[in-house]
C-alpha positions in Angstrom: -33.3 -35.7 -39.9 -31.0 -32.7 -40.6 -28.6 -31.6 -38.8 -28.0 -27.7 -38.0 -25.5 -26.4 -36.3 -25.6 -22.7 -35.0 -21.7 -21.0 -34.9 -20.9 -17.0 -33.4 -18.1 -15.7 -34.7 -16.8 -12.0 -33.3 -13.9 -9.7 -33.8 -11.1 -10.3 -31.6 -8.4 -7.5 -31.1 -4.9 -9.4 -30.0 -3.1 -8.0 -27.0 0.2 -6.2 -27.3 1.3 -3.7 -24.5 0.7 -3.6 -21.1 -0.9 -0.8 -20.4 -4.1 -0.1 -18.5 -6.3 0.4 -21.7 -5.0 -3.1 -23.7 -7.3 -5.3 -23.0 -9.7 -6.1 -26.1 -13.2 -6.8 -25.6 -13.1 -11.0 -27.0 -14.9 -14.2 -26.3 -14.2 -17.6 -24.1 -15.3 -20.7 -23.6 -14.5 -22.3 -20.0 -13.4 -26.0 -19.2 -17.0 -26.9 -19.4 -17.5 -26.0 -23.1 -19.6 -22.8 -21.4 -19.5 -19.7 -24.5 -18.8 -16.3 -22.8 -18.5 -12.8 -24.5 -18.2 -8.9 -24.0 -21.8 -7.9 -23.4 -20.9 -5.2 -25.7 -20.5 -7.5 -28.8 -22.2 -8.4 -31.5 -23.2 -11.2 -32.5 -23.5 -13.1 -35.9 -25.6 -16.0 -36.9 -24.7 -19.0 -39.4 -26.5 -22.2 -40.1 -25.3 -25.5 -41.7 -26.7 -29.2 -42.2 -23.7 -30.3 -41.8 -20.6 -30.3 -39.5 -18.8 -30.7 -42.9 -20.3 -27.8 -45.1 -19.8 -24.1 -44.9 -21.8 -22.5 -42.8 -23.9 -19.9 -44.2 -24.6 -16.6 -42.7 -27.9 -15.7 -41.7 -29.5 -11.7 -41.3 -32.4 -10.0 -39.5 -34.0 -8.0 -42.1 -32.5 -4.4 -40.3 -29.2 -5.9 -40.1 -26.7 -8.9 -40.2 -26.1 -8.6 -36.6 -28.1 -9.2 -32.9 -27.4 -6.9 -30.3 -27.4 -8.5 -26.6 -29.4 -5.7 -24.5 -26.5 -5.7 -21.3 -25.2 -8.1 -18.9 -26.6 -12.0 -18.3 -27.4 -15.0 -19.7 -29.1 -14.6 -23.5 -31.3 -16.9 -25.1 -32.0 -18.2 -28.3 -34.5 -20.5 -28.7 -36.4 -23.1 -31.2 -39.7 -24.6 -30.7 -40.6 -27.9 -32.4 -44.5 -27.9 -32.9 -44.6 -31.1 -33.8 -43.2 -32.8 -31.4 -43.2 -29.8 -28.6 -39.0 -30.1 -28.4 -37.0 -26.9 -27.3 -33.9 -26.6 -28.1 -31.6 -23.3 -26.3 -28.7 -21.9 -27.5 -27.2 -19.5 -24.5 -25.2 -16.7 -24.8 -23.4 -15.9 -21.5 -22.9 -12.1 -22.0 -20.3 -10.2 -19.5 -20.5 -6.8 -19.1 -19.3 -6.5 -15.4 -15.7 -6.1 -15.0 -13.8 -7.8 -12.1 -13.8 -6.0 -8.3 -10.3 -6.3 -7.0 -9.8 -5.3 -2.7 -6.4 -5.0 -1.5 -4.7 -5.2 1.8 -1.5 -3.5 3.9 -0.8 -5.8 6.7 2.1 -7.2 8.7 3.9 -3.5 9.5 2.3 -0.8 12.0 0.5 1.9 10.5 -0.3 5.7 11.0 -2.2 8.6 9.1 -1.4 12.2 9.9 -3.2 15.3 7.8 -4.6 12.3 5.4 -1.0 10.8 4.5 -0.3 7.2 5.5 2.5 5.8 6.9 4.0 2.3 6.8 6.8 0.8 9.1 8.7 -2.3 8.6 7.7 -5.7 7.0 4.8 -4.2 4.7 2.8 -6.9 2.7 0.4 -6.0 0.0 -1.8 -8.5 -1.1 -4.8 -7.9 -4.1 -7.4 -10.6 -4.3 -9.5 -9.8 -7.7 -13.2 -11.6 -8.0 -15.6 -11.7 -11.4 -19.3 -12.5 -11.4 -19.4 -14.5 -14.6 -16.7 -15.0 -17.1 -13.9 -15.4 -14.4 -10.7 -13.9 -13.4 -8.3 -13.2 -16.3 -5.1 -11.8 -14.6 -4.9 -9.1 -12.1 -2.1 -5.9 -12.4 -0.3 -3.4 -10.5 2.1 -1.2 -11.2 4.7 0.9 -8.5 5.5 4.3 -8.9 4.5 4.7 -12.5 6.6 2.2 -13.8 4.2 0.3 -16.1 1.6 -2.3 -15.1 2.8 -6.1 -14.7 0.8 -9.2 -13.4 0.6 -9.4 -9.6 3.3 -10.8 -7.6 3.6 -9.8 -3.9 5.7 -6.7 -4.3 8.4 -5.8 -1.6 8.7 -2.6 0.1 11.9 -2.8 1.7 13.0 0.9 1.0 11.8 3.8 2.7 10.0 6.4 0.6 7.2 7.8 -1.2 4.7 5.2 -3.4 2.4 5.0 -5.2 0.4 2.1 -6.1 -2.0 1.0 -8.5 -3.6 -1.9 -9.3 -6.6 -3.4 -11.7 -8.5 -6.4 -12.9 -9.4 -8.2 -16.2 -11.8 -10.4 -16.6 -11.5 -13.3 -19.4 -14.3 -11.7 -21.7 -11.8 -8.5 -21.6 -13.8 -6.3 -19.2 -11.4 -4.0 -17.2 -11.7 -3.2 -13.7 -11.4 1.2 -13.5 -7.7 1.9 -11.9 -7.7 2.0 -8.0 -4.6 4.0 -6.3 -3.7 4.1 -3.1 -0.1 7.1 -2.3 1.6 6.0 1.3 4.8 6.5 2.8 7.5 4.0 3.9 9.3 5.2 7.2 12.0 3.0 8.3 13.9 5.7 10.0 14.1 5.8 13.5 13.7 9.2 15.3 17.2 10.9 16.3 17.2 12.1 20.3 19.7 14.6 22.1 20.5 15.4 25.3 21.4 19.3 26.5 23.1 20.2 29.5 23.5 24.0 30.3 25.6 24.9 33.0 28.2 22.2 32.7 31.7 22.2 33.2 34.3 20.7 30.7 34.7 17.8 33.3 31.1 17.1 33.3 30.1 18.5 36.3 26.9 19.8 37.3 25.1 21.9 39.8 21.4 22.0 41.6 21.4 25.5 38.9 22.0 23.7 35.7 19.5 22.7 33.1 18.8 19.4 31.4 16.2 19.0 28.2 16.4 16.9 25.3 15.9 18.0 21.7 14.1 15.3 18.9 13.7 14.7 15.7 11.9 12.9 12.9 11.8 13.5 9.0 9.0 11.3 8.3 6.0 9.6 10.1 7.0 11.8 13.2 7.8 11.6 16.7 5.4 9.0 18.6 7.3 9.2 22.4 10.8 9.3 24.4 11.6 7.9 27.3 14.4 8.7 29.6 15.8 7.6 33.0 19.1 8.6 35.5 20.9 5.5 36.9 18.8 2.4 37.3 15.1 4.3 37.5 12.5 2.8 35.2 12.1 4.6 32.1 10.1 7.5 31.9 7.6 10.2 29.2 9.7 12.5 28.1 7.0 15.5 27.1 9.3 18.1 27.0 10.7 20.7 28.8 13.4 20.5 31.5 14.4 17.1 33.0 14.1 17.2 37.1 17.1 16.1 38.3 17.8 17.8 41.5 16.6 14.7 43.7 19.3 13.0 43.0 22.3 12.3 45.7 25.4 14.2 44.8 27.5 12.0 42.5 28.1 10.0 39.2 25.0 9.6 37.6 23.7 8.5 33.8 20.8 9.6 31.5 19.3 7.3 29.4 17.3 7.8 26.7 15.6 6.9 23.3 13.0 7.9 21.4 10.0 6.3 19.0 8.5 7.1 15.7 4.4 6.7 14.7 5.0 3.3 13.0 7.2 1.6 15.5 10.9 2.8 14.5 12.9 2.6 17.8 16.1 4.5 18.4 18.8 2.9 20.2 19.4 3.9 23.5 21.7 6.8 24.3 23.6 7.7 27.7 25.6 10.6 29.2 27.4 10.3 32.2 27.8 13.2 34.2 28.9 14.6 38.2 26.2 16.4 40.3 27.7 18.6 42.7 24.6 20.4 44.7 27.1 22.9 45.8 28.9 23.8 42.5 29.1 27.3 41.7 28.3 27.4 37.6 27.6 30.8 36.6 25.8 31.5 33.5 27.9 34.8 31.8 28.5 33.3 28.6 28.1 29.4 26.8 28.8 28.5 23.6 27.7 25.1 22.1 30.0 22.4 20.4 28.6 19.5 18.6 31.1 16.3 19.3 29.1 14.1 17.3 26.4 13.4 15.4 24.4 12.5 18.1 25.2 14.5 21.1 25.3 18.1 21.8 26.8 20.1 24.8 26.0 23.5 26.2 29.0 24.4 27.9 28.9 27.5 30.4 32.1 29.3 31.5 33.0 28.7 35.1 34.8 31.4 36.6 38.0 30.4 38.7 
């Protein structure tokens, strides 16, 4: 009985760069000895009697080549009449590329006029699936810095991103570019306090006038919180601060404020002397900024 062996033989393009659109269309066979291609690709036919001989092309009478008709398994078949064996040659044809989903955990989130925000201790994860072939390698690139395999990427500096990310599957079928643009905000809102009518000695009266000013250059201001003595802490939602039932005396304001994704300033205070019966007039003020975070409204007092 002869033997006749049945070989495919396609054109194979070798990788070089890494860039998006380097990935030839190519053939693999899996662990099992399972024969995967590009459903694009062509295939050629050669025959043999022999393991040992040259095989020997074979052509349709159109063409040399078979075209497979799209994704799936192909077929070819041989029917023994005589003694009713089939024998099935299969052609696992791949024309699906990979589906890739990714996911931002692990840090507080926010989206304002369609922009997203991040806070701290961001982890993006990808997890890429294919239907036949299998998973070749899955990239991402940051910024537009070129597209390397996967690794968990870290985010530990505040900014904008952008980050894209993509699939191949073993038969070379490319997964379509997916981007997602967000912001990292790991900046934590900056808070003031502003007293008008004040003295230099910090001294103020049932007339004075107490408001805080804040600020946030990112994912914006989420609340602020403020308190005199040993009150529990409470909204700040603007405005002036009612202060004038409290007892004549020494007295603190505390206060901090929060950003949309969690960024929490430290907690400021300003002591100060309420004197219900101080007479602050108002004629004139002029302001004076004694640090970075603190700003007076001083008011002449007249003697």
């Amino acid at each position: 009985m002869k033997y006749v062996s049945l070989l495919i033989l396609l054109f194979v393009i070798r990788i070089s760069a890494l860039s998006q659109t380097d990935h030839p269309k190519k053939t693999y066979v899996d662990s099992l000895g399972h024969y995967y291609q590009q459903a694009s690709l062509p295939v050629y036919l050669y025959v043999t009697t022999s393991p040992d001989e040259k095989p020997i092309p074979l052509s349709a009478v159109s063409r040399k080549e078979v075209t497979m008709e799209g994704h799936g398994v192909h077929t070819f078949k041989h029917e023994n009449i005589a003694t009713k064996e089939l024998d099935e040659f299969q052609i696992n044809a791949d024309g699906l590329a990979p589906i890739t989903i990714s996911t931002f955990s692990q840090a507080p989130e926010f989206v304002s006029n369609g922009k997203q925000y991040y806070g701290k201790g961001l982890v993006v994860s990808l997890k890429s699936k294919d239907e036949m072939s299998g998973l070749e390698a899955t990239y991402h690139d940051i910024n537009g810095q070129g597209f390397v395999k996967y690794s968990v990427p870290s985010f530990s500096k505040e900014g904008d991103f952008v980050y894209s990310y993509y699939a191949v599957d073993n038969t070379g079928n490319t997964e379509k570019v997916k981007t997602k643009p967000f912001t990292i905000d790991l900046t934590a809102p900056t808070s003031f306090h502003n007293f008008i009518s004040i003295s230099s000695e910090n001294v103020i009266s049932s007339n004075s006038t107490i408001y805080l000013t804040i600020s946030d250059n990112s994912s914006g201001v989420a609340k602020t919180f403020y308190r005199f003595d040993k009150e529990a802490f409470k909204p700040y939602v603007g405005g002036n601060i009612p202060f004038q039932y409290l007892a004549d005396g020494e007295h603190t304001l505390t206060y901090f404020s929060s950003d949309n994704v969690a960024n929490k300033e430290n907690e400021k205070s300003f002591q100060f002397y309420l004197d219900k019966t101080a007479r602050l007039c108002q004629p004139m003020c002029w302001v004076i900024n004694l640090s970075w975070a603190t700003e007076f409204i001083f008011q002449v007092v007249p003697s």
